[in-house]
MIZA-435720 format. One record per residue (C-alpha): residue in one letter; chain; x, z, y. Coordinates in pm, whole numbers, plus 50000, padded with zeros to 5 digits. Layout:
resn / chain / X / Z / Y
A / A / X / Z / Y
...
***
This chain:
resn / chain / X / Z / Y
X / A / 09592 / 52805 / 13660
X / A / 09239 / 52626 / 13800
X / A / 09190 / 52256 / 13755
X / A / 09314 / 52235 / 14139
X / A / 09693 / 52379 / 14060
X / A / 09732 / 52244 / 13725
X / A / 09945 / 51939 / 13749
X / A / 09879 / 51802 / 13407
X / A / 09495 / 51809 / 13488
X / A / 09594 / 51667 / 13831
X / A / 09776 / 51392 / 13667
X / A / 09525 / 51292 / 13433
X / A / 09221 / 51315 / 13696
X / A / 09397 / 51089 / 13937
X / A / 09505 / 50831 / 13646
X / A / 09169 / 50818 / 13504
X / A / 08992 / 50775 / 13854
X / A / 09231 / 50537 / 13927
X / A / 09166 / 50338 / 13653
X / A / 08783 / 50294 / 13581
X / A / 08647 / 50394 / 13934
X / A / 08740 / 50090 / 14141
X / A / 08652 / 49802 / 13880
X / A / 08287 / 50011 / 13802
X / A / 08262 / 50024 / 14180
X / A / 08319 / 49656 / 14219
X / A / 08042 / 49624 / 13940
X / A / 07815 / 49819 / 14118
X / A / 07828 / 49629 / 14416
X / A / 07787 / 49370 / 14246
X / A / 07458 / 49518 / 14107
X / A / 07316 / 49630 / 14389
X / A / 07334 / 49287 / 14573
X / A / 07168 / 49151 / 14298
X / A / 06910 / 49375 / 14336
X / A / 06837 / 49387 / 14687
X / A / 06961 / 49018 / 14829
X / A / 06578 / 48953 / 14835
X / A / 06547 / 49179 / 15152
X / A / 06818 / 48949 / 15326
X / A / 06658 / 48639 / 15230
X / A / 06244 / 48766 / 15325
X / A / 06198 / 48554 / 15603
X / A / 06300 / 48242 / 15445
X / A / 06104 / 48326 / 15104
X / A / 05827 / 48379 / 15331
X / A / 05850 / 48051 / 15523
X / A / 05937 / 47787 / 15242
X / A / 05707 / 47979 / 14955
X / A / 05445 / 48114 / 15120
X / A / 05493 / 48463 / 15041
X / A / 05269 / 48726 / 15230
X / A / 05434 / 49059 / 15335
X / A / 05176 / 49198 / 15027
X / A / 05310 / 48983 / 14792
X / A / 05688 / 48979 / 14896
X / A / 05702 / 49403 / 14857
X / A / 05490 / 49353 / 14554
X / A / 05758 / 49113 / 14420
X / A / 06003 / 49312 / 14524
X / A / 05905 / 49588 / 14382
X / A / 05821 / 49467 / 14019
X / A / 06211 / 49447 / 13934
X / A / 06168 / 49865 / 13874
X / A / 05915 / 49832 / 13610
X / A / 06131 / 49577 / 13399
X / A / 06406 / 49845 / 13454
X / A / 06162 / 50105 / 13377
X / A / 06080 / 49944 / 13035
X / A / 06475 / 49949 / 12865
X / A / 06608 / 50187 / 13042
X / A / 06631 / 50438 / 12765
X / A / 06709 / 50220 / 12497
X / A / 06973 / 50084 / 12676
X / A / 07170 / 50397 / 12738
X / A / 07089 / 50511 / 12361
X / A / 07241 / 50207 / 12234
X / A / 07561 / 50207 / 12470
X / A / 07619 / 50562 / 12330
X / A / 07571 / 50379 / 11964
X / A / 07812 / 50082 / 11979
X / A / 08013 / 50185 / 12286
X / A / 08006 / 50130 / 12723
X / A / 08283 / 49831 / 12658
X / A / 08024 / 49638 / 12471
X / A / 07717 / 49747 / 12637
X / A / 07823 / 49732 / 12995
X / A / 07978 / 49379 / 12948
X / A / 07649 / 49230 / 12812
X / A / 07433 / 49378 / 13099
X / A / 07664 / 49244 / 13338
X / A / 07659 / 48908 / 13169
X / A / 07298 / 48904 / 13136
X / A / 07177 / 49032 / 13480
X / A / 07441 / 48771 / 13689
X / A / 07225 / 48468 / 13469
X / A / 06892 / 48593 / 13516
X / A / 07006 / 48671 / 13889
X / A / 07142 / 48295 / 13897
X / A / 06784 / 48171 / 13745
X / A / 06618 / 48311 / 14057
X / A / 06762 / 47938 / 14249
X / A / 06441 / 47806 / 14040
X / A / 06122 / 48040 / 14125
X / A / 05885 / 47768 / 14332
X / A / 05574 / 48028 / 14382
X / A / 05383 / 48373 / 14366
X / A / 05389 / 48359 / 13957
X / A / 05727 / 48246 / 13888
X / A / 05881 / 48529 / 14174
X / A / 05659 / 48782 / 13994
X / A / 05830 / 48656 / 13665
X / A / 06176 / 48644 / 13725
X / A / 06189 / 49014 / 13951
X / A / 06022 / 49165 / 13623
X / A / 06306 / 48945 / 13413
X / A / 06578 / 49065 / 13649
X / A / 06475 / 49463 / 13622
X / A / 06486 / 49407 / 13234
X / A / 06856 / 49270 / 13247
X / A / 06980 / 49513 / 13481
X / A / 06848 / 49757 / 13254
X / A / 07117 / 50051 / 13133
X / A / 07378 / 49967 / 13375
X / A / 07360 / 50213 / 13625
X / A / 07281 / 50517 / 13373
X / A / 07545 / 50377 / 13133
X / A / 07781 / 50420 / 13373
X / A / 07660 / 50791 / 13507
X / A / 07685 / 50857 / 13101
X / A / 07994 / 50683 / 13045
X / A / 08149 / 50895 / 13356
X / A / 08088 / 51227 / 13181
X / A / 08307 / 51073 / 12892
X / A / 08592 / 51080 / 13114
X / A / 08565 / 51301 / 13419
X / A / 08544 / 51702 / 13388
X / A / 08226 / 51853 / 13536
X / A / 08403 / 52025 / 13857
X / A / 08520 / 51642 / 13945
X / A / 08221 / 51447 / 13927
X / A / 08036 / 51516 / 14254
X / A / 08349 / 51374 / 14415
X / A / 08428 / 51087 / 14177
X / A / 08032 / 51011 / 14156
X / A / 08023 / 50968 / 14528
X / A / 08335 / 50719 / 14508
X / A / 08151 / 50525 / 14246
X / A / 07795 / 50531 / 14431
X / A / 07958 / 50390 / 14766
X / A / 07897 / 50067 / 14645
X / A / 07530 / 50092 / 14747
X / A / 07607 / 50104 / 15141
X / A / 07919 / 49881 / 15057
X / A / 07657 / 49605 / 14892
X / A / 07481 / 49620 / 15242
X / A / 07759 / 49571 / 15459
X / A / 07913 / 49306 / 15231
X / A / 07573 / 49158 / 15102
X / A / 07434 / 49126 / 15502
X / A / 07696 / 48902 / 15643
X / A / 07766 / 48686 / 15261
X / A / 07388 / 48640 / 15207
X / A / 07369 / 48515 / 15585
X / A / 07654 / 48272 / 15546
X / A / 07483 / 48108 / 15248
X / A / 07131 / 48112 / 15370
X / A / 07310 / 47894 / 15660
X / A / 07386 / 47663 / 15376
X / A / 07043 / 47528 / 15438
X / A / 06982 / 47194 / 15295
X / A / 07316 / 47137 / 15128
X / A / 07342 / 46898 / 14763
X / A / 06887 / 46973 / 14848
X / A / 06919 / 47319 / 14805
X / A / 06758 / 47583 / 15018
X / A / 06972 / 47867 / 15175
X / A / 06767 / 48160 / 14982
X / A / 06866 / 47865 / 14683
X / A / 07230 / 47882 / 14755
X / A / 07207 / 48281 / 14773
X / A / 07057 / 48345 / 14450
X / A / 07318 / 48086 / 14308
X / A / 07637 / 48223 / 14403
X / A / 07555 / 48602 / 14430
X / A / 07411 / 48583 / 14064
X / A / 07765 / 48445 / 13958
X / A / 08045 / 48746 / 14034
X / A / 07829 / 48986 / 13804
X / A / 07916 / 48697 / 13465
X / A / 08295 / 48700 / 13540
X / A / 08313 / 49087 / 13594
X / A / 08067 / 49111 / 13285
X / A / 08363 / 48897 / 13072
X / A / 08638 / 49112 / 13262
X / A / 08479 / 49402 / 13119
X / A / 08520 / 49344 / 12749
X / A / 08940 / 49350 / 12796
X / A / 08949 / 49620 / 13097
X / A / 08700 / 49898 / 12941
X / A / 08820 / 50196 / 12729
X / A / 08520 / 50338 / 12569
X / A / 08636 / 50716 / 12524
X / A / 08950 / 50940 / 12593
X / A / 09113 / 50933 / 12270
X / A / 09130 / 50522 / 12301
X / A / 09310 / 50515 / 12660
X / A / 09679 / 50369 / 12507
X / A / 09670 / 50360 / 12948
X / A / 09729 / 50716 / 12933
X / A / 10021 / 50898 / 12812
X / A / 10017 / 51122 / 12516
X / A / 10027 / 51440 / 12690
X / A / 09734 / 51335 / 12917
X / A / 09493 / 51155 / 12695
X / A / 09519 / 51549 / 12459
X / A / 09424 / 51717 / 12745
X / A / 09151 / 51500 / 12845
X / A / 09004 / 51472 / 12520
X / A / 09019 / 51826 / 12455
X / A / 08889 / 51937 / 12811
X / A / 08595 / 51684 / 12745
X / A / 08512 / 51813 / 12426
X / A / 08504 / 52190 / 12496
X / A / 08256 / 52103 / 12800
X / A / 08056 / 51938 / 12535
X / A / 08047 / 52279 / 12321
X / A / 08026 / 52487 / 12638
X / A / 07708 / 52289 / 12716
X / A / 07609 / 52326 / 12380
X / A / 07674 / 52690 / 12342
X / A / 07475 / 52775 / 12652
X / A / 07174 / 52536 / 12613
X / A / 07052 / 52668 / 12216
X / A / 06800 / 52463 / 12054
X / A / 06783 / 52114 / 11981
X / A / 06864 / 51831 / 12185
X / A / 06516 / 51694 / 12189
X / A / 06387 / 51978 / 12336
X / A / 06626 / 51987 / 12593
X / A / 06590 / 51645 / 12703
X / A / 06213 / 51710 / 12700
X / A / 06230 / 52038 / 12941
X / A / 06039 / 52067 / 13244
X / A / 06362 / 52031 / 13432
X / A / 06467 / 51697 / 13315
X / A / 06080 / 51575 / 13435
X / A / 06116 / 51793 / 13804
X / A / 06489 / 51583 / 13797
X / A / 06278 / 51253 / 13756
X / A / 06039 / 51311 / 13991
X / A / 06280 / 51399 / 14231
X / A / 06468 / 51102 / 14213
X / A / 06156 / 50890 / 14162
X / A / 06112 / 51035 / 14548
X / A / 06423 / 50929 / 14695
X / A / 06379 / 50552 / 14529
X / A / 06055 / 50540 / 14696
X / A / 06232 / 50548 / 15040
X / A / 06603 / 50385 / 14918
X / A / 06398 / 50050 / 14825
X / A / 06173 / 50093 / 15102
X / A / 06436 / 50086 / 15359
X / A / 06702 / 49869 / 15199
X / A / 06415 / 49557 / 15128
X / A / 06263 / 49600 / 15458
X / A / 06557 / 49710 / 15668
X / A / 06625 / 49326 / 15798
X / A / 06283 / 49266 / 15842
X / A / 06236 / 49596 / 16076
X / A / 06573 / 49519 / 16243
X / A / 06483 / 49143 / 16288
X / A / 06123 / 49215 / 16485
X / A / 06315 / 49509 / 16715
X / A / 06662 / 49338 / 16801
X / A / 06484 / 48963 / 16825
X / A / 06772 / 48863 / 16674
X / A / 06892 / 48611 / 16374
X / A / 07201 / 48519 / 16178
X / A / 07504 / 48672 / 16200
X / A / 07394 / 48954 / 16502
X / A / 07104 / 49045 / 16283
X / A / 07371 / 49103 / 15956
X / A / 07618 / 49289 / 16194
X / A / 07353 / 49543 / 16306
X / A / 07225 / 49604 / 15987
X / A / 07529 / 49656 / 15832
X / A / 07617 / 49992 / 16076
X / A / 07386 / 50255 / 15938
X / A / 07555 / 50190 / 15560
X / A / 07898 / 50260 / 15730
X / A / 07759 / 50622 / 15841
X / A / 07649 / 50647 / 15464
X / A / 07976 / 50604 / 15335
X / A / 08110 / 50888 / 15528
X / A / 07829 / 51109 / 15477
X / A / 07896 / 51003 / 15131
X / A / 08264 / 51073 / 15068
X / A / 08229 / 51445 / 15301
X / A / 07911 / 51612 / 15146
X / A / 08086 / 51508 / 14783
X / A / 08408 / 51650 / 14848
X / A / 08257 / 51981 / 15011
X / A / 08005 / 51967 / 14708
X / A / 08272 / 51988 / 14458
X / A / 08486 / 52258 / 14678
X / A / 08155 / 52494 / 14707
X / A / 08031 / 52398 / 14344
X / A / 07706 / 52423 / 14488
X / A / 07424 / 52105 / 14424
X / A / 07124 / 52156 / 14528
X / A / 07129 / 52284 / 14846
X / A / 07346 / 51974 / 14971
X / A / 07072 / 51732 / 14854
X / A / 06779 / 51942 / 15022
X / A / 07008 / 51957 / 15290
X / A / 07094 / 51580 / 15313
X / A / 06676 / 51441 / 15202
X / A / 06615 / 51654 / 15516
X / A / 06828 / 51510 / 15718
X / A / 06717 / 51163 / 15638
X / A / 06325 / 51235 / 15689
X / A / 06481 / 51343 / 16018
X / A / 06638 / 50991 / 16109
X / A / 06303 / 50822 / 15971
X / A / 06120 / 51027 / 16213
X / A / 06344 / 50932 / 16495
X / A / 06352 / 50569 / 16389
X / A / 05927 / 50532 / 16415
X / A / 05938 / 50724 / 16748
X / A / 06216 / 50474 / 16882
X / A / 06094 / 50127 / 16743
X / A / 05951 / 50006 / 17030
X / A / 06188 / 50149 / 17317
X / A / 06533 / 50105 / 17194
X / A / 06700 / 49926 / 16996
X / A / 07039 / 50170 / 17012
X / A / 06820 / 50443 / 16913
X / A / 06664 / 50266 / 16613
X / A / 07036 / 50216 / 16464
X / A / 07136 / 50529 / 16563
X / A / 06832 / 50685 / 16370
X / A / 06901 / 50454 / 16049
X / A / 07202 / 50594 / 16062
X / A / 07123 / 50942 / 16078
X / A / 06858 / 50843 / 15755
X / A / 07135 / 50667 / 15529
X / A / 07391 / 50919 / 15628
X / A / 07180 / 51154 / 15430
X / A / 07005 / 50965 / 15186
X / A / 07318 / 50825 / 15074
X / A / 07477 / 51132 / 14985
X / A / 07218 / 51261 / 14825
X / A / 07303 / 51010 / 14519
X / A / 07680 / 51123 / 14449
X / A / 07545 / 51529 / 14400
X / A / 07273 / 51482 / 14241
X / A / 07379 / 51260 / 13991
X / A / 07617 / 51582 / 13901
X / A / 07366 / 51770 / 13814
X / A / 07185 / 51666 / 13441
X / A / 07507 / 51660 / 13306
X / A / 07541 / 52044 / 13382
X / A / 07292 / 52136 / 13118
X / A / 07243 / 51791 / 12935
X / A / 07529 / 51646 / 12643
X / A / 07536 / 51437 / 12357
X / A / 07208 / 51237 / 12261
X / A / 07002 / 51442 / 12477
X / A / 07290 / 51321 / 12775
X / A / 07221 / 50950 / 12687
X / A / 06854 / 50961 / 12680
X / A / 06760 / 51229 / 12950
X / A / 07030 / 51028 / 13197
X / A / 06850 / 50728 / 13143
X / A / 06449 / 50844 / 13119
X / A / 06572 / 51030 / 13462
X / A / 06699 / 50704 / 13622
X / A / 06427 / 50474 / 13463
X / A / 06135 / 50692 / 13554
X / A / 06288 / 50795 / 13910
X / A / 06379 / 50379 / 13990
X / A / 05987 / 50338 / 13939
X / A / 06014 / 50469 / 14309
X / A / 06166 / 50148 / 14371
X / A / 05873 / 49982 / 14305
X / A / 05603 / 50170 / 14482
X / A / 05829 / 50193 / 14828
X / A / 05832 / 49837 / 14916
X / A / 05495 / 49790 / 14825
X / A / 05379 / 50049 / 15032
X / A / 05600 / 49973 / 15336
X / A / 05427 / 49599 / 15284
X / A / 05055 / 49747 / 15240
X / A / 05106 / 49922 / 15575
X / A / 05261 / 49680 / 15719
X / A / 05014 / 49464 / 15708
X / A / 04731 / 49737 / 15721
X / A / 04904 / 49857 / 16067
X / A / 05039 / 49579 / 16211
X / A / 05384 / 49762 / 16263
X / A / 05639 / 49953 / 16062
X / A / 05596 / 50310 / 16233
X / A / 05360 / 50418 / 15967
X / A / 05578 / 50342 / 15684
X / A / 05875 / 50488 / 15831
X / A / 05664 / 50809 / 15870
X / A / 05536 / 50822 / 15507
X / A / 05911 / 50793 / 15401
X / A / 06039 / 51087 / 15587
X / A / 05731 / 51285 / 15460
X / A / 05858 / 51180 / 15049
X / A / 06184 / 51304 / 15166
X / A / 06019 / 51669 / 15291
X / A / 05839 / 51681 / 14928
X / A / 06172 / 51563 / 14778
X / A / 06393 / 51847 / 14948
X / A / 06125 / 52120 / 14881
X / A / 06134 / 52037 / 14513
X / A / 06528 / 52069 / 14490
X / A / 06520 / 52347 / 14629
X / A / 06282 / 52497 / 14353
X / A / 06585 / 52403 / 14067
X / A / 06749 / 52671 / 13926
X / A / 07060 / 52572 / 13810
X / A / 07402 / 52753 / 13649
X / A / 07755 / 52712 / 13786
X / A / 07900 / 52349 / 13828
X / A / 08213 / 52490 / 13774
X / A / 08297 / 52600 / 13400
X / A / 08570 / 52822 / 13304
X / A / 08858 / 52653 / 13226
X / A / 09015 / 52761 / 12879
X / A / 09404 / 52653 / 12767
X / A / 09450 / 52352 / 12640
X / A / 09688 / 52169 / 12443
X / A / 09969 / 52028 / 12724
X / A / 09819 / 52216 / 13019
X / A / 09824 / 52596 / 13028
X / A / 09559 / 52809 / 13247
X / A / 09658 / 53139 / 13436
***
């Protein structure tokens, strides 16, 4: 019997997905309009503080090296004491710092509290990549990762149209809109942070939500992908987390972050100077190329999974992408139709990319070597978000126009795609041995 057929495996998937995927998904938005609500609010940052375009995308950008810095120590110590814990004090931490942001009155101080903001957001997003392969088998997770990582279009769609109602709060109790946003975006991520600590099961073997027959199975389906990983992978962990195929992993991510930030923090900008418009119109257009991404999302996971192939999906989807940045430069200054449409096309891709290949270190990483290499992965790759808004800025104002920028991005997604498709990876899909409550035929 295959994972597929077996209804006790069945059972316990759909319980446990159930369960954790829509609060961490509800985090994660939270997160990620945390971490990008600066690109909504440019043109007012701009105005009241003075900010260049150089020094906004610098600004922007310096929230990745703060990351950078505690990523790895993060995930190690969430693997030490436990996600519950962990996750609940980056959540707590991050919504305060994000909150603190009302107060930033110039260059230094917005320098200060991006770097601040990277630091407490630190661990979150590889903590819970880690904390999934605690609970989801490895032929599951290209699907279930994609359900989780639709929060990042989600965060657009909902953080365009909430961060434009509040920046409309101009001038209210002598705060300024980009004031207002800061305030009350900052403030979901303390509540779910406190949520956290009660709703949280920190392994299989703790989950009184499951019954007895199902948490068994779980824990004893987790723990023989553990050995199976171990068992094929000899040698210590070290070494494994410091193989050149945890590095070629980084870089490749550290590619597609150079052209996720670069889009998402400039997105409203480019959109702004094509459409003319402002407000609500502007939020409602840029809000339509995340919808494609959630259905390129949910399809290339779920045909990911069937085929249990990885890398040729994300070749296939950072080629598609450069593809829609290409279209969107050639169509910036005829039509604005064609500019969505090609955004579309770009997220569509880049978007999926996230759910499959976020399946993939887990296939030959586990234990320590899964906490750390997870996290140098993410924290070395997210430096990408610091150099792609930077650049798109530099050209910006080197060029006069975004065409340039949009160009360099789709080239980064060429290098990205030909690097995947260098990996050389085993089977996603392990062979599934009896276990206790579940039988295998």
């Amino acid at each position: 019997m295959t994972p597929d057929t077996d209804p006790l495996a069945r059972q316990t998937i759909s319980r446990v997905v159930g369960r954790l995927i829509p609060f961490i998904f509800i985090c994660y938005v939270v997160a990620y309009i945390d971490r990008v609500n600066i690109g909504f609010a440019a043109k007012e940052l701009q105005s009241d503080l003075g900010f260049s375009a150089v020094v906004f995308g610098f600004g922007s950008g310096l929230f990745f090296l703060g990351y950078c810095l505690f990523e790895i120590p993060s995930n190690l110590i969430l693997e030490r004491v436990g996600a519950r814990m962990w996750i609940a004090r980056i959540m707590i931490v991050w919504g305060l710092v994000s909150m603190g942001m009302t107060f930033i009155s110039g260059t230094a101080s917005f320098y200060t509290m991006r770097v601040l903001l990277g630091i407490a957001e630190a661990g979150f997003f590889p903590g819970i990549v880690l904390y999934l392969t605690y609970w989801i088998p490895a032929h599951e997770r290209a699907r279930t990762g994609a359900l989780f990582m639709m929060a990042t279009p989600i965060a657009m769609i909902v953080g365009a149209p909430v961060s434009g109602m509040l920046l409309a709060l101009d001038g209210r109790l002598g705060l300024q809109g980009w004031q207002w946003l800061f305030l009350v975006e900052g403030l979901p991520a303390v509540v779910l942070g406190l949520v956290a600590l009660n709703y949280l099961t920190d392994r299989p073997e703790q989950a009184q939500w499951l019954t007895t027959e199902q948490r068994e199975w779980l824990s004893t389906t987790m723990k023989r992908e553990r050995a199976g990983r171990a068992a094929h992978h000899q040698g210590s962990e070290l070494r494994m987390l410091l193989s050149g195929k945890v590095w070629l992993l980084a870089l490749i991510y550290f590619l597609n972050n150079i052209v996720t930030y670069g889009v998402f923090m400039w997105l409203p900008s480019i959109l702004r100077e094509v459409s003319g418009y402002e407000g609500w119109k502007l939020s409602m257009i840029t809000t339509i190329p995340f919808v494609a991404a959630l259905i390129g999302m949910v399809l290339v996971g779920r045909h990911s999974d069937r085929t249990g192939d990885r890398k040729w999906h994300v070749a296939a989807c950072a080629v598609t992408a450069a593809v829609g940045l290409v279209l969107a430069a050639t169509f910036l200054e005829y039509s604005l139709p064609l500019v969505v449409f090609s955004f579309m096309l770009s997220q569509a891709g880049q978007r999926a990319i996230m759910g499959v290949f976020w399946a993939i270190p887990p296939i030959f990483l586990g234990g320590f070597a899964a906490a750390a290499g997870i996290a140098m992965i993410n924290s070395l790759g997210n430096l990408g978000g610091f150099f792609g808004p930077t650049a798109i800025g530099w050209l910006r104002a080197f060029s006069g126009d975004y065409r340039s920028g949009l160009l360099a991005l789709a080239g980064v997604l060429v290098v990205q795609a030909t690097l995947v498709a260098s990996l050389r990876l085993p089977s996603a899909r392990p062979a599934l041995q009896p276990a206790k409550g579940g039988s295998v035929a």
